[in-house]
N, C-alpha and C positions, 0 to 999 in steps of 0.2 A: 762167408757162410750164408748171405739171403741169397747170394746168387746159385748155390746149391742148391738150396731151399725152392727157389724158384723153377730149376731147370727139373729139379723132382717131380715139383707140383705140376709142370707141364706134362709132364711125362704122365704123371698119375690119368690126367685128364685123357690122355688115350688110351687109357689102360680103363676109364669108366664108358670112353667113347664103346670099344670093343666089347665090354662086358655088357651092354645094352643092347648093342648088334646082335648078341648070342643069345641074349633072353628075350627080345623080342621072335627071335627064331623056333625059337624051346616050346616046347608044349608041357604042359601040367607040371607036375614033381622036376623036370630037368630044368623049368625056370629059376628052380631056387639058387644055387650055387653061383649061377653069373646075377643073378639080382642083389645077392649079396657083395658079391664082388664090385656090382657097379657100387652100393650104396656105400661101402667102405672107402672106396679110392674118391669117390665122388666129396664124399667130408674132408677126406686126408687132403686133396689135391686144394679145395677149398679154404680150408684150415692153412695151410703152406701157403698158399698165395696172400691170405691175411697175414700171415707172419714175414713174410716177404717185403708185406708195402709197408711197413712200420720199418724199414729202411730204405727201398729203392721207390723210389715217385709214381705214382699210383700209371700214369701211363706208360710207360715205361714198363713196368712190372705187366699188367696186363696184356701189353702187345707182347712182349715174349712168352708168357705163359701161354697165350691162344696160339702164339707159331709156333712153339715146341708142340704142343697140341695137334696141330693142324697138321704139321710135318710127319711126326708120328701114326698118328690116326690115318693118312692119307698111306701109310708106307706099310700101314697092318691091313687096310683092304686092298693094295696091290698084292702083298704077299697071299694072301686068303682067297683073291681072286675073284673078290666081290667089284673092284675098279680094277681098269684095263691102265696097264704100265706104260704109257706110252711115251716119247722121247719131251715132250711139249710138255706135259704134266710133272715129268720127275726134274725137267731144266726150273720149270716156273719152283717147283719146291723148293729148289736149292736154292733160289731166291731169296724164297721167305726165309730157308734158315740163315741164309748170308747179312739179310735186314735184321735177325734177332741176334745175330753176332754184330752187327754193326753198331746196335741197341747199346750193349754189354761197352763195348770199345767209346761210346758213347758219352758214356753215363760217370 
């Protein structure tokens, strides 16, 4: 269950990465929905990762939670088209999530 908990809270963290992206984009009144959105995931993802390292070891915990992150977040601004997809960036990704499964298999 922390490692659910954990791969969530990675996830959330792209999920407040993107909702930042959008509100700093936004103007006036269309800021409010994604600054919300950041501030919610931005607790929960937080919150999760606290509850996470009261099981799995604090580094450990944190390099998977920033490479779910990082993989995520990197794979919502190729889709969006704000980063260029290229063969070199999506190989090195698979990396990082191959070291956060490595992590897991690790631990």
């Amino acid at each position: 269950m922390p490692w659910a908990m954990l791969i969530l809270s990675g996830a959330l963290e792209a999920v407040w990465a993107a909702a930042l992206h959008r509100a700093s984009r936004a103007a006036g009144s269309r800021r409010l929905v994604p600054a919300a959105v950041f501030l919610v995931s931005v607790l929960a993802s937080t919150a999760g990762l606290a509850v996470a390292m009261q099981t799995i070891p604090v580094g450990t915990a944190y390099a998977v939670w920033v490479g779910v992150g990082v993989v995520l977040t990197s794979a919502y601004a190729m889709i969006a088209k704000v980063e260029r997809a290229t063969a070199g960036r999506i190989l090195l990704l698979a990396g990082i999530a191959a070291c956060v499964a490595g992590l897991k298999v690790a631990a």
